[in-house]
OpenMM code with the backbone's topology and positions (N, CA, C; nanometers):
from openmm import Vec3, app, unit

residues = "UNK UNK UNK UNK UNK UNK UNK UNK UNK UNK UNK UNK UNK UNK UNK UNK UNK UNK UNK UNK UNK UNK UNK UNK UNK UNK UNK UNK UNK UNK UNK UNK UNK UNK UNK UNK UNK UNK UNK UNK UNK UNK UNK UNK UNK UNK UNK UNK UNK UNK UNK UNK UNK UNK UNK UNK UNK UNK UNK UNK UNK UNK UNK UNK UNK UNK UNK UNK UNK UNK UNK UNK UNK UNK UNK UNK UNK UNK UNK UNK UNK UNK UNK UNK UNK UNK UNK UNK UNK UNK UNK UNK UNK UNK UNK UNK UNK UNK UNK UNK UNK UNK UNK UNK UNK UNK UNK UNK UNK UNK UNK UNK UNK UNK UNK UNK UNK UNK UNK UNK UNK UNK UNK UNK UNK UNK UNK UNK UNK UNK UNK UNK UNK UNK UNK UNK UNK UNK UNK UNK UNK UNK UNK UNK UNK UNK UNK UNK UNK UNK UNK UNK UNK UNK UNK UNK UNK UNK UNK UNK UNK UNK UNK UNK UNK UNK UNK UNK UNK UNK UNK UNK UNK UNK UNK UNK UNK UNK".split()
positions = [
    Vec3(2.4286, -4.7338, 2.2748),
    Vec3(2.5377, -4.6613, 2.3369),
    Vec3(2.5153, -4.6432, 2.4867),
    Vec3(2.3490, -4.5837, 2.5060),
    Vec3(2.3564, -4.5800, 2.6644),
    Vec3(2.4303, -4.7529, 2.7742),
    Vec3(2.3526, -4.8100, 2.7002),
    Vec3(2.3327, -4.9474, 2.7771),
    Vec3(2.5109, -5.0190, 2.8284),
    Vec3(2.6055, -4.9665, 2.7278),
    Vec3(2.7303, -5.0464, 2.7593),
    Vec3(2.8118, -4.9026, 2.8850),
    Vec3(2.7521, -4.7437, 2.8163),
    Vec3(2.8100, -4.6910, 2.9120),
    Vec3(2.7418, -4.7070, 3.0243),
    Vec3(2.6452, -4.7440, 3.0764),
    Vec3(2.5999, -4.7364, 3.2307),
    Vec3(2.5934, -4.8704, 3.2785),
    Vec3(2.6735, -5.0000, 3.2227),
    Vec3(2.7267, -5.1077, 3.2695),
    Vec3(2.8647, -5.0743, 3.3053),
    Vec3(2.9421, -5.0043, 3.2692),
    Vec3(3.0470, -4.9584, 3.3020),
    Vec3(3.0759, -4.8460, 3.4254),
    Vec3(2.9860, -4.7721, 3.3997),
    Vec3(2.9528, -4.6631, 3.5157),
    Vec3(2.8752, -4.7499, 3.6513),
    Vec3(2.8246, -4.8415, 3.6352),
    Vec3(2.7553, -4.9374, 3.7428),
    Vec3(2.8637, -4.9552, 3.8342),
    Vec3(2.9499, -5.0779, 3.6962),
    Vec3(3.0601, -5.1402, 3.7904),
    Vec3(3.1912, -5.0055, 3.8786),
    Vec3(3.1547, -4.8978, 3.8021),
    Vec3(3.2610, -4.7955, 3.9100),
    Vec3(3.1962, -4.7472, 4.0058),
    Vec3(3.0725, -4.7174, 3.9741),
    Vec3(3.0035, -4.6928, 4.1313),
    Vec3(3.0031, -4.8117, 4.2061),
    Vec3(3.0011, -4.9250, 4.2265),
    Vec3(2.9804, -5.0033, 4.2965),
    Vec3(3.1181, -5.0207, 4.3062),
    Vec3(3.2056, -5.0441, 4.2781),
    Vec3(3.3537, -5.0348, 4.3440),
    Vec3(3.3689, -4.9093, 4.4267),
    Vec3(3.3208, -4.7957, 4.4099),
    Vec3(3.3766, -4.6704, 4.4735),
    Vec3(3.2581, -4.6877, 4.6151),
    Vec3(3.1380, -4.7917, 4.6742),
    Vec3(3.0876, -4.8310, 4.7361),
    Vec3(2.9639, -4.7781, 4.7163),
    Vec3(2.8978, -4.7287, 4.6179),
    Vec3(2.7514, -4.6625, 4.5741),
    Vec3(2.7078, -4.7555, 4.5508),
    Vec3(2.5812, -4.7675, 4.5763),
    Vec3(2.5178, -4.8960, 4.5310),
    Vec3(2.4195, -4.8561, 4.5057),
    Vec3(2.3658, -4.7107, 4.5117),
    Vec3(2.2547, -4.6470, 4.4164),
    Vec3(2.2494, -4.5291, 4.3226),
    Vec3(2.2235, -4.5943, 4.2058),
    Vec3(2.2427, -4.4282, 4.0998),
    Vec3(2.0979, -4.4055, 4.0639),
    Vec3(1.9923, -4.3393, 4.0925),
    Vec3(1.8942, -4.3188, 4.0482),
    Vec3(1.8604, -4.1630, 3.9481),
    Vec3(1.7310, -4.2585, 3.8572),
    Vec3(1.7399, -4.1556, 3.7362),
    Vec3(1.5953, -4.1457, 3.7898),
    Vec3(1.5972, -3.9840, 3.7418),
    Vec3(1.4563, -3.9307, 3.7242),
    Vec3(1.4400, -4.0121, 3.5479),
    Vec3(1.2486, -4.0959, 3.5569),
    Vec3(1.1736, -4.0631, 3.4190),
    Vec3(1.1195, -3.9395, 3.3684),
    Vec3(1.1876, -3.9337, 3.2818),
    Vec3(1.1411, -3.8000, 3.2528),
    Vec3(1.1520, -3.7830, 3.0769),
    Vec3(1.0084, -3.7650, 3.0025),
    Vec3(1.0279, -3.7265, 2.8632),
    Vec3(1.1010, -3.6675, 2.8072),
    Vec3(1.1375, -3.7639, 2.6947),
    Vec3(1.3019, -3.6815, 2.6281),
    Vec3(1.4130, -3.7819, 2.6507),
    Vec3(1.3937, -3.8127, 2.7959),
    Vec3(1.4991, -3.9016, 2.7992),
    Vec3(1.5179, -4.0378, 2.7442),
    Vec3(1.6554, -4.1011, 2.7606),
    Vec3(1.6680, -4.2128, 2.7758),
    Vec3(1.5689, -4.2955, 2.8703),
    Vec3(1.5612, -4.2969, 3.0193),
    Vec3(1.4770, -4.3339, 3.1163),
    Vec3(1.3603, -4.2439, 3.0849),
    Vec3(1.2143, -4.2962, 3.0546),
    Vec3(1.1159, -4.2267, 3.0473),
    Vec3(1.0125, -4.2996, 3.1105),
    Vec3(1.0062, -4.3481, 3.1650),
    Vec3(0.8964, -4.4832, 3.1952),
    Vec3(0.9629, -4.6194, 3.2604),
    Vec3(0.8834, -4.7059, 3.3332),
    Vec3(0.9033, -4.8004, 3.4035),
    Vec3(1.0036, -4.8945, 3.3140),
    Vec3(0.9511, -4.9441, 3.1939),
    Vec3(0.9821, -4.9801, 3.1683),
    Vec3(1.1378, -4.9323, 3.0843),
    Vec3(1.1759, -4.8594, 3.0518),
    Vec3(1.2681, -4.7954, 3.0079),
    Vec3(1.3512, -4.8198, 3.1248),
    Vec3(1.3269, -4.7897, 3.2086),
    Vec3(1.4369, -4.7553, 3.3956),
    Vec3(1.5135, -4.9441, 3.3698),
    Vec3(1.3527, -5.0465, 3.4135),
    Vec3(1.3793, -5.1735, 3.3877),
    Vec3(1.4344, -5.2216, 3.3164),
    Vec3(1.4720, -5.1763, 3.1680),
    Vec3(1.5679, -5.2198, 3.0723),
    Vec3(1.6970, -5.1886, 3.0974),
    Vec3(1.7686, -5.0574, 3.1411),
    Vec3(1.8916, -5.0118, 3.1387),
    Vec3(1.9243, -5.1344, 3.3159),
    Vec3(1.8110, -5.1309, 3.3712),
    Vec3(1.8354, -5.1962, 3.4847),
    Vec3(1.8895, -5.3255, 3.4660),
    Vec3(1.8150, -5.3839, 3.4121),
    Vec3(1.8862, -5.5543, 3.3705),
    Vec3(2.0281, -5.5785, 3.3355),
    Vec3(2.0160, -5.4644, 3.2027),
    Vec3(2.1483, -5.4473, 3.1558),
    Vec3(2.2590, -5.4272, 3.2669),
    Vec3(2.2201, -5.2858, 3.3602),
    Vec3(2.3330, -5.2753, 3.3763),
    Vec3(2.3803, -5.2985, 3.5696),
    Vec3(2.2309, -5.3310, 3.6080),
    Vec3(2.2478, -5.4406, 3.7480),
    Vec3(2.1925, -5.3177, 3.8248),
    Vec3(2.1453, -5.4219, 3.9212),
    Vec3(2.0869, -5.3358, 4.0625),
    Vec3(2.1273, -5.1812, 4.0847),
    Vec3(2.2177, -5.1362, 4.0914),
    Vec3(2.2650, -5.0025, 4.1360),
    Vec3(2.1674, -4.9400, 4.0215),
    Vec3(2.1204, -4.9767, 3.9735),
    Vec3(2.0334, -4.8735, 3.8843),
    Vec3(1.8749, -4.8809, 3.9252),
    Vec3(1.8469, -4.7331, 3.9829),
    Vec3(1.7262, -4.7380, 4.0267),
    Vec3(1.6043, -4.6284, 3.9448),
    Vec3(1.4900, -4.5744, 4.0534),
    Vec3(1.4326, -4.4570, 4.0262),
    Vec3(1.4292, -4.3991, 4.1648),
    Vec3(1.4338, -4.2434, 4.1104),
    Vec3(1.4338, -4.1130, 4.1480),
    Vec3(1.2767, -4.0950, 4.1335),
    Vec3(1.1953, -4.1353, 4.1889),
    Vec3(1.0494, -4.1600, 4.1184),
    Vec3(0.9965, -3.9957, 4.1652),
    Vec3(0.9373, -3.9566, 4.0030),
    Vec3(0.8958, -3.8034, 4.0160),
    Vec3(0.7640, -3.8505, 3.9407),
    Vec3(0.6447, -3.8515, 4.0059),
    Vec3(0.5040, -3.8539, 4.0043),
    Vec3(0.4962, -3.7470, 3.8656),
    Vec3(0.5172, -3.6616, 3.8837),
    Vec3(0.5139, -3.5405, 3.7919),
    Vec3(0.5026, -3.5566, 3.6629),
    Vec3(0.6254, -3.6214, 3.6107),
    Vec3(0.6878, -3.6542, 3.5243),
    Vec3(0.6057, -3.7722, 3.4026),
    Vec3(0.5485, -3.8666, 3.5203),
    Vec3(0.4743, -3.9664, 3.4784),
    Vec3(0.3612, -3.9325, 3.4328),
    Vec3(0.2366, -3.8359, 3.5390),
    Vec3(0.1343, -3.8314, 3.5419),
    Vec3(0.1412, -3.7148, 3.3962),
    Vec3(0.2065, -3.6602, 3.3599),
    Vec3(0.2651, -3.5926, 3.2329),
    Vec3(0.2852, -3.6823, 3.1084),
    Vec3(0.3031, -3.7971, 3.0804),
    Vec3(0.3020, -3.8360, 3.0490),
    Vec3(0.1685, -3.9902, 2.9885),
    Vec3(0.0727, -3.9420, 3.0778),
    Vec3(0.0032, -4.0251, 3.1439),
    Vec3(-0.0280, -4.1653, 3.1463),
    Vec3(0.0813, -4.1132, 3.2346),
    Vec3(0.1169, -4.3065, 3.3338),
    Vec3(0.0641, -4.2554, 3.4470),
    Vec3(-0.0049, -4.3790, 3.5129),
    Vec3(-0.0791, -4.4252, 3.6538),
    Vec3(0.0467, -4.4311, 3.7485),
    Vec3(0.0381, -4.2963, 3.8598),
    Vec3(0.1856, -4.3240, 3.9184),
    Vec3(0.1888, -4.4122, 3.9895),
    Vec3(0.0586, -4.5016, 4.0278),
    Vec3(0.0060, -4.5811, 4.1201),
    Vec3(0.0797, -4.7270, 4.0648),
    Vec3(0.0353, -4.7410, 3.9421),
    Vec3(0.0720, -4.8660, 3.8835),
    Vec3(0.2074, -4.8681, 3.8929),
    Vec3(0.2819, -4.7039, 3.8417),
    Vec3(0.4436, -4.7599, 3.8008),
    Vec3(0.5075, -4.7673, 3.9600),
    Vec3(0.4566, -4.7226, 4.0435),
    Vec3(0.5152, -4.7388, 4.1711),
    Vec3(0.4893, -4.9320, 4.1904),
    Vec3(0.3664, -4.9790, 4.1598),
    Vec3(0.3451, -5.0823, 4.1724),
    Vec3(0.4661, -5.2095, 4.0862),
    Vec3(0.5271, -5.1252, 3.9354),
    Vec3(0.5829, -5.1983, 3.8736),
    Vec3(0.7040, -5.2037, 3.9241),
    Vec3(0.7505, -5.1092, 3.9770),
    Vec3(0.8917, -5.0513, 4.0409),
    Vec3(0.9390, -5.1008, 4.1826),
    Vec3(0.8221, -5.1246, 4.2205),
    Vec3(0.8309, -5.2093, 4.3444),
    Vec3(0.8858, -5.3140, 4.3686),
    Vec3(0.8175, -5.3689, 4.2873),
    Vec3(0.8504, -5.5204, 4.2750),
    Vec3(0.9579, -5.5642, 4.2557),
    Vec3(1.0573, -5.4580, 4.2126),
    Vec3(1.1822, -5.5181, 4.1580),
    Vec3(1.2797, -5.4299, 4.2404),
    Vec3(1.2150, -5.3799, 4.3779),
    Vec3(1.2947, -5.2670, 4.4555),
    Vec3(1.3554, -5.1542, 4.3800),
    Vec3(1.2941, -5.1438, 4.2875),
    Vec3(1.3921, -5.0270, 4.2246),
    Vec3(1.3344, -4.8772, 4.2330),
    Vec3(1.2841, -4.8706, 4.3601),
    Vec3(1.2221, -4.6799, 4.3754),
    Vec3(1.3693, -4.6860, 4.5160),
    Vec3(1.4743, -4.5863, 4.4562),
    Vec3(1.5251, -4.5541, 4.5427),
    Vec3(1.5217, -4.3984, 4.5733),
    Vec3(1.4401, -4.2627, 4.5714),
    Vec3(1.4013, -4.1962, 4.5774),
    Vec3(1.2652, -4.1422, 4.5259),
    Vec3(1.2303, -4.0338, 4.5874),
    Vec3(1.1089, -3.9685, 4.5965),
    Vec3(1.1094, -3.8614, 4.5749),
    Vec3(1.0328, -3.7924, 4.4588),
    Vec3(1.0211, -3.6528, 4.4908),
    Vec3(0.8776, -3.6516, 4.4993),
    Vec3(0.8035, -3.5376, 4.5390),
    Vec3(0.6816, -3.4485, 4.5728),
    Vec3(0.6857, -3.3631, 4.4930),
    Vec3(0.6710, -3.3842, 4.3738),
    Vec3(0.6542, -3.2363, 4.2485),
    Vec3(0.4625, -3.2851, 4.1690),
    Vec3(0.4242, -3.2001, 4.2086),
    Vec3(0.2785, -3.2027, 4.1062),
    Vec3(0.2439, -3.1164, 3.9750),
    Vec3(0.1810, -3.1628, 3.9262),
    Vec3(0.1648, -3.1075, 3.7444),
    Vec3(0.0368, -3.0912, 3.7656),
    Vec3(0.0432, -2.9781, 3.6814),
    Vec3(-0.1268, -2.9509, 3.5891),
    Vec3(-0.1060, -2.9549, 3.4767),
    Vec3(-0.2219, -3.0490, 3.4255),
    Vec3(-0.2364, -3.0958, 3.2996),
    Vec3(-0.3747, -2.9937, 3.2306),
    Vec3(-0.3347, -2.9548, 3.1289),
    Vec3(-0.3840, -2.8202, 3.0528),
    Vec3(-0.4568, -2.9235, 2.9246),
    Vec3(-0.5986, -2.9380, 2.9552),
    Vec3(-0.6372, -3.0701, 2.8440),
    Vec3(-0.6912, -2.9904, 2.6875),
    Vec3(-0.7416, -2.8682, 2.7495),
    Vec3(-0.7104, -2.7678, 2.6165),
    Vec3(-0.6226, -2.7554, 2.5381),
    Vec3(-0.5141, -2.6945, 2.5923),
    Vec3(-0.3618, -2.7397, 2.5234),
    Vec3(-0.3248, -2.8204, 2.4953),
    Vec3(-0.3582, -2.9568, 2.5687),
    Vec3(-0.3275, -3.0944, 2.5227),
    Vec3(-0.3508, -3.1404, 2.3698),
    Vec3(-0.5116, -3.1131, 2.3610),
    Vec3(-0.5684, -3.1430, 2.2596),
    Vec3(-0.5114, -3.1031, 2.1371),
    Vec3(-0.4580, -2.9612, 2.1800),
    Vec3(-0.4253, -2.8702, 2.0652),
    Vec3(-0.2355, -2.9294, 2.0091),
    Vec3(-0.1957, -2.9320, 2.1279),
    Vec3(0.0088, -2.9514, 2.1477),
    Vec3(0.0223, -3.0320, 2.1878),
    Vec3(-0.0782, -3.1208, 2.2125),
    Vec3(0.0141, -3.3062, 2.2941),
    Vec3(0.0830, -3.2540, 2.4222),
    Vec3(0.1165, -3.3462, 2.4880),
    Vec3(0.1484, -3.3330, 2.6303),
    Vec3(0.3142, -3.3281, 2.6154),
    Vec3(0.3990, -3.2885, 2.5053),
    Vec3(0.5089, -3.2834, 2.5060),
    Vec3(0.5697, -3.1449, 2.4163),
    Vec3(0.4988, -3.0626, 2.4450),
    Vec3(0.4673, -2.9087, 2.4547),
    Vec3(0.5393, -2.8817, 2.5301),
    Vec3(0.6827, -2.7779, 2.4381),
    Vec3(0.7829, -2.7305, 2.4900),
    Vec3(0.8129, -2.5976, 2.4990),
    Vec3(0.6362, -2.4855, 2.5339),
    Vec3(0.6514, -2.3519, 2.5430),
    Vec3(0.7080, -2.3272, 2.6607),
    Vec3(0.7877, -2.1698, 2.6928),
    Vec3(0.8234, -2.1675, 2.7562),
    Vec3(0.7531, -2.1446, 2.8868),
    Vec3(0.8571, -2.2086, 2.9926),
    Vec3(0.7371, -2.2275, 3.0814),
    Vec3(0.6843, -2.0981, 3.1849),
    Vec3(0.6969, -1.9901, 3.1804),
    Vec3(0.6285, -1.8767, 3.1901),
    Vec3(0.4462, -1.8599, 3.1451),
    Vec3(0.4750, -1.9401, 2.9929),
    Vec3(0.3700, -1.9239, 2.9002),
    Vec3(0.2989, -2.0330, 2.9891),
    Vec3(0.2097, -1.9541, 3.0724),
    Vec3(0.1402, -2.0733, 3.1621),
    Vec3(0.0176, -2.1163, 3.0686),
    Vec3(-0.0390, -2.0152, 2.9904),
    Vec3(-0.1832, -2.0080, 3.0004),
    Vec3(-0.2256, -2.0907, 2.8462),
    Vec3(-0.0402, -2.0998, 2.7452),
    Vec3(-0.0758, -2.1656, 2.6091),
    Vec3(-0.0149, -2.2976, 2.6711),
    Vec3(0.0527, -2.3648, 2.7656),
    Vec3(0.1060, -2.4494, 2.8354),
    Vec3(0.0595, -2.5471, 2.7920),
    Vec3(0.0694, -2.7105, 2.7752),
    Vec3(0.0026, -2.8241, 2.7767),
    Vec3(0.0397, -2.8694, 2.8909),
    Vec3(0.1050, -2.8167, 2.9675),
    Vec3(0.1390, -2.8894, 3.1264),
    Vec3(0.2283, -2.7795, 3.2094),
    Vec3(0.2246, -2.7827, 3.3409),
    Vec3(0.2894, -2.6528, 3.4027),
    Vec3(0.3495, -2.7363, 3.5552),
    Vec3(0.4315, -2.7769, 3.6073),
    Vec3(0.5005, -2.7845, 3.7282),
    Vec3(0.3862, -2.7368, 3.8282),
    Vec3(0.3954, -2.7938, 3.9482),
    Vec3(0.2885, -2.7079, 4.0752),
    Vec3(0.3513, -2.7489, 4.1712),
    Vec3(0.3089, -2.7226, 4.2592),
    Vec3(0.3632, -2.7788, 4.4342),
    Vec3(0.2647, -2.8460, 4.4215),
    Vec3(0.3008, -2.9427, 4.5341),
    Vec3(0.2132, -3.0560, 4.5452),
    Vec3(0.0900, -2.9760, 4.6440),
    Vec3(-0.0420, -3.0581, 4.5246),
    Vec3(-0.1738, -3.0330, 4.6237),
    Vec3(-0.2405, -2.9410, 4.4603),
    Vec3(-0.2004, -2.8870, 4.4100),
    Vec3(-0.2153, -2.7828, 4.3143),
    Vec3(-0.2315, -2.7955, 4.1703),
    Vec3(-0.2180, -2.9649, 4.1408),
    Vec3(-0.2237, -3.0099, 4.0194),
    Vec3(-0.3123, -3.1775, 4.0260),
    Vec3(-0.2603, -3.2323, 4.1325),
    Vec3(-0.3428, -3.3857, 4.0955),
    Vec3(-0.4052, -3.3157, 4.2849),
    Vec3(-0.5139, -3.4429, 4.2550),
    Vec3(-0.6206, -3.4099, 4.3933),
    Vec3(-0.5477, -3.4723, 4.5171),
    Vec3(-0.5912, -3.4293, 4.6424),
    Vec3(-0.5477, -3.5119, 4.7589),
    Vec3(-0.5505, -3.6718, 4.7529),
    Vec3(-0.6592, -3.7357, 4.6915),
    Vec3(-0.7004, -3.8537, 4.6705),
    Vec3(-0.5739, -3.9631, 4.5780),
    Vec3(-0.5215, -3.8414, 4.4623),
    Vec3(-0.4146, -3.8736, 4.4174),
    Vec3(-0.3016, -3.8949, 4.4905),
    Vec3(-0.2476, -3.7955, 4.5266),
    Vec3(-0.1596, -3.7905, 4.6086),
    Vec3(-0.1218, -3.8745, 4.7310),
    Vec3(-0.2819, -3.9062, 4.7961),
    Vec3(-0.3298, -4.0057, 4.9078),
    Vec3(-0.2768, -4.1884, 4.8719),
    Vec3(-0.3010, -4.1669, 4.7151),
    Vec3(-0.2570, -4.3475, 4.6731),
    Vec3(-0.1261, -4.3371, 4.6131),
    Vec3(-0.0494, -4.2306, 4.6203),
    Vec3(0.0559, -4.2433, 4.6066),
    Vec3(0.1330, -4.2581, 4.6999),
    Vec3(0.1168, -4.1789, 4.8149),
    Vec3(0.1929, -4.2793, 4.9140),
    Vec3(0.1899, -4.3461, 4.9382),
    Vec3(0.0373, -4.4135, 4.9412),
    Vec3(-0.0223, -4.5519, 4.9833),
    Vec3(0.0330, -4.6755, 4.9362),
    Vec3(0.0914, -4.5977, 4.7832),
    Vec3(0.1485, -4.7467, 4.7094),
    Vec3(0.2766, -4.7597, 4.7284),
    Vec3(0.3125, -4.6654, 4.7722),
    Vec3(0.4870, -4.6612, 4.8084),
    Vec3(0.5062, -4.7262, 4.9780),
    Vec3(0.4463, -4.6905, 5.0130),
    Vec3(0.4382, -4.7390, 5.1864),
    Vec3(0.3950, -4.9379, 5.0999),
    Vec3(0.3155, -4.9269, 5.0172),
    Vec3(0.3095, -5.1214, 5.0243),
    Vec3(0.3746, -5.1855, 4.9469),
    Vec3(0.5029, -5.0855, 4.8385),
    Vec3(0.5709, -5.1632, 4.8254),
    Vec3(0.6955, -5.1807, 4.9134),
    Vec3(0.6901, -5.1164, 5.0194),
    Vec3(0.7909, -5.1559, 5.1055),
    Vec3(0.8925, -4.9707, 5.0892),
    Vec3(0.8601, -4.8941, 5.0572),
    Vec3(0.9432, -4.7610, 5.0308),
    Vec3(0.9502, -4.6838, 5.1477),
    Vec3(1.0508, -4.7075, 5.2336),
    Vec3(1.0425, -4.6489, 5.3999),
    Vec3(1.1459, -4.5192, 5.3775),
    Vec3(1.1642, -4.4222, 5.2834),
    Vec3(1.2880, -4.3423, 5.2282),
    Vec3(1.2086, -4.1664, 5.2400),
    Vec3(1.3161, -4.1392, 5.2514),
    Vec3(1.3023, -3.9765, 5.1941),
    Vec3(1.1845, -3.9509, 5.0581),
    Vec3(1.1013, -3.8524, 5.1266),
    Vec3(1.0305, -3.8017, 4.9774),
    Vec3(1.0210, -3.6769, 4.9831),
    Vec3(1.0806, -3.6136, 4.8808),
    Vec3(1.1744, -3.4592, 4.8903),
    Vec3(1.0755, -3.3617, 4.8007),
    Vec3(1.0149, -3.2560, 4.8749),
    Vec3(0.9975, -3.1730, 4.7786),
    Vec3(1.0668, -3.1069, 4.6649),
    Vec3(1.0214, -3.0788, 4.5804),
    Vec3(1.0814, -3.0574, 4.4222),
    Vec3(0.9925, -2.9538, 4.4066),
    Vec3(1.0534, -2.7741, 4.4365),
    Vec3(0.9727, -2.6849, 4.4406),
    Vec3(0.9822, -2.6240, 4.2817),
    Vec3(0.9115, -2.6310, 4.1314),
    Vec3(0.8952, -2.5644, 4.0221),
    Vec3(0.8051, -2.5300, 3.9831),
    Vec3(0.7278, -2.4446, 4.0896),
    Vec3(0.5869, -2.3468, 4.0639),
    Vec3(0.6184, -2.2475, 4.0114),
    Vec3(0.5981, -2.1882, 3.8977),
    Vec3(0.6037, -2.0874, 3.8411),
    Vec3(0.4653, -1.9684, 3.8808),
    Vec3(0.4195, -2.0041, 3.9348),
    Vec3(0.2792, -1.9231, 4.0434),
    Vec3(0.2843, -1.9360, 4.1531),
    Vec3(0.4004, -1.9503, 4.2272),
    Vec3(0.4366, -1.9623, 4.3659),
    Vec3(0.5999, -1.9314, 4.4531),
    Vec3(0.6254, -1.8314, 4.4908),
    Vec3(0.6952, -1.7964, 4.5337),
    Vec3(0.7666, -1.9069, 4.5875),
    Vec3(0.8896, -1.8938, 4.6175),
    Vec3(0.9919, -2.0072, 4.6805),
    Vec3(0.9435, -2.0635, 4.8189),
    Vec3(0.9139, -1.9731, 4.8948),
    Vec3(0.8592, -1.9996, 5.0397),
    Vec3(0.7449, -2.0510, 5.0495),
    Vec3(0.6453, -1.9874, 4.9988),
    Vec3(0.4703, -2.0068, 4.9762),
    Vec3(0.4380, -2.1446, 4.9284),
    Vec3(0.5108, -2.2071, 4.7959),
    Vec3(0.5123, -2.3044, 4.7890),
    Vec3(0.5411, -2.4044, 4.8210),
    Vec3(0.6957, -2.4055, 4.8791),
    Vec3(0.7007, -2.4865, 4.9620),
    Vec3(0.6279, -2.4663, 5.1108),
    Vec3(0.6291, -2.3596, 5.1556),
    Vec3(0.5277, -2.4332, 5.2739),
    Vec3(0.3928, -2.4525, 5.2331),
    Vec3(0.3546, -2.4452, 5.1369),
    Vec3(0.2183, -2.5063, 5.0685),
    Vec3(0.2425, -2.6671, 5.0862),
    Vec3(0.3353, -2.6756, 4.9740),
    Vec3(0.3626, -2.8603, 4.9931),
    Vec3(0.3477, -2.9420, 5.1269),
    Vec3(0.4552, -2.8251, 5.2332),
    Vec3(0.4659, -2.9159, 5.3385),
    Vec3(0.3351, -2.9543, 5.4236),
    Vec3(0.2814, -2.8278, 5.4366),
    Vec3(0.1624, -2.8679, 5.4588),
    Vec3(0.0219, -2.9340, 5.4180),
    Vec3(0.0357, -2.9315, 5.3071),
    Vec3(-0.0474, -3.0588, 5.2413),
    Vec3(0.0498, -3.1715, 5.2486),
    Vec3(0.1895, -3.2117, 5.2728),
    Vec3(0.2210, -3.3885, 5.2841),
    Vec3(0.1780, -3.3496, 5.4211),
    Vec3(0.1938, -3.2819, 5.4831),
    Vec3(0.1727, -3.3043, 5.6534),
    Vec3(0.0432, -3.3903, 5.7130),
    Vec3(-0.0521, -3.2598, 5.6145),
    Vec3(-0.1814, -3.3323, 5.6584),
    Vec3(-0.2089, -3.4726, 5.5691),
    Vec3(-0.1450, -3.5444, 5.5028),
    Vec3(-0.2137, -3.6415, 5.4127),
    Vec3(-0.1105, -3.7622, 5.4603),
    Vec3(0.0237, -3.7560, 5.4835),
    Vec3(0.1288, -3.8687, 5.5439),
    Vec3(0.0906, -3.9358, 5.6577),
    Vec3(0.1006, -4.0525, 5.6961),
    Vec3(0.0971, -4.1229, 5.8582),
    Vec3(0.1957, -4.0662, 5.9132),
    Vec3(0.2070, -4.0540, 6.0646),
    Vec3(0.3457, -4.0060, 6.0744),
    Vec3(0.4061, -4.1558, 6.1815),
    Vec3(0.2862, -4.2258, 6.2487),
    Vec3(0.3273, -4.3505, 6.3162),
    Vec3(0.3560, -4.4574, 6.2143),
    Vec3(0.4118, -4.6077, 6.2512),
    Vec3(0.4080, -4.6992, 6.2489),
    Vec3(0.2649, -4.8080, 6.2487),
    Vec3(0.2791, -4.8357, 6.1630),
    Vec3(0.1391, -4.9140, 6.2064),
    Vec3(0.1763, -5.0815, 6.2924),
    Vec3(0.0979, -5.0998, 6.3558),
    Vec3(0.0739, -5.1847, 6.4779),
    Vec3(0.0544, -5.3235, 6.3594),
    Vec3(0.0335, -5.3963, 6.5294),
    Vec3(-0.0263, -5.5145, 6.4209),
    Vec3(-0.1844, -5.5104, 6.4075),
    Vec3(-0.2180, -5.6436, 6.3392),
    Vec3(-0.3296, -5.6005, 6.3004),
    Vec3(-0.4255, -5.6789, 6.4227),
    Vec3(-0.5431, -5.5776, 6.4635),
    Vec3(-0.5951, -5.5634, 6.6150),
    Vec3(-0.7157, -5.6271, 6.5533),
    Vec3(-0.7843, -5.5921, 6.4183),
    Vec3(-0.9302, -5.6353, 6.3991),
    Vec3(-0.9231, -5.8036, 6.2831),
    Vec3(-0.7903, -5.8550, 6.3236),
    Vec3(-0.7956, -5.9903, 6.2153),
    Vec3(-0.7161, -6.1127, 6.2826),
] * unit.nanometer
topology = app.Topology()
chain = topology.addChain("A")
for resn in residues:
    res = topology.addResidue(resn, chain)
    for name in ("N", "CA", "C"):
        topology.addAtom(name, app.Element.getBySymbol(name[0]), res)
């Protein structure tokens, strides 16, 4: 059922001049994974992209490194968010990573939303841009503030200042040492 309605919804966005509809992966859904995005994609043509939420994946645990790598290739990261997870491996063990307490319940949680910096390490975060800058991703990457231990403000200027310090903010040159 999805696959014939979003060949149809393709061809009206792309008449109405959109030429990008991007889905967050996200468990539960239809789109959950690279490959999932890539299937409805074939089907239903280019205008179908990702909304790529690190979060979502590393929740799932997919290498956001790789699926940026898979997603690349076929240009299909047409957005970015900056949302980080903590993964609760206690809870895991106990509820699987698709543990649907509420999310208040931080502490029986198998996974909890964070601002970025607060759930995967700088190092993480560091090859995630890294892989988005080489597959060619020159776009907006939007914070996605759902800290439930962080005030609206605090967190986001938490985020900003951890992408601040970890983003290039130049162009890179050519190459001087090859």
């Amino acid at each position: 059922m999805v696959i014939p309605y979003w060949k149809e919804e393709a061809k009206f966005a792309e008449s109405h001049g959109i030429n990008r509809v991007a889905f967050e992966m996200h468990p539960g859904f239809v789109v959950f994974n690279p490959d999932t995005l890539l299937k409805l994609r074939e089907q239903a043509g280019p205008v179908i992209g990702a909304n790529f939420d690190p979060s979502h994946l590393v929740w799932q645990g997919i290498n956001p490194v790789e699926a940026i790598k898979k997603l690349g290739k076929e240009n299909a990261i047409y957005h970015v968010h900056a949302k980080d997870i903590y993964l609760d491996q206690a809870n895991i063990h106990v509820n699987g990573v698709l543990d649907t307490k509420h999310y208040s319940d931080i502490l029986n949680r198998s996974w909890t939303f964070r601002s970025v910096g607060y759930g995967q390490s700088e190092k993480v975060w560091k090859d995630i841009l890294s892989a988005l800058s080489a597959v060619g991703y020159d776009y907006v990457v939007s914070i996605e503030h759902e800290d439930m231990m962080a005030s609206i403000d605090e967190g986001l200027g938490k985020a900003v200042s951890f992408l601040k310090g970890i983003m290039f903010k130049e162009q890179p040159t050519e190459m001087w040492w090859a």
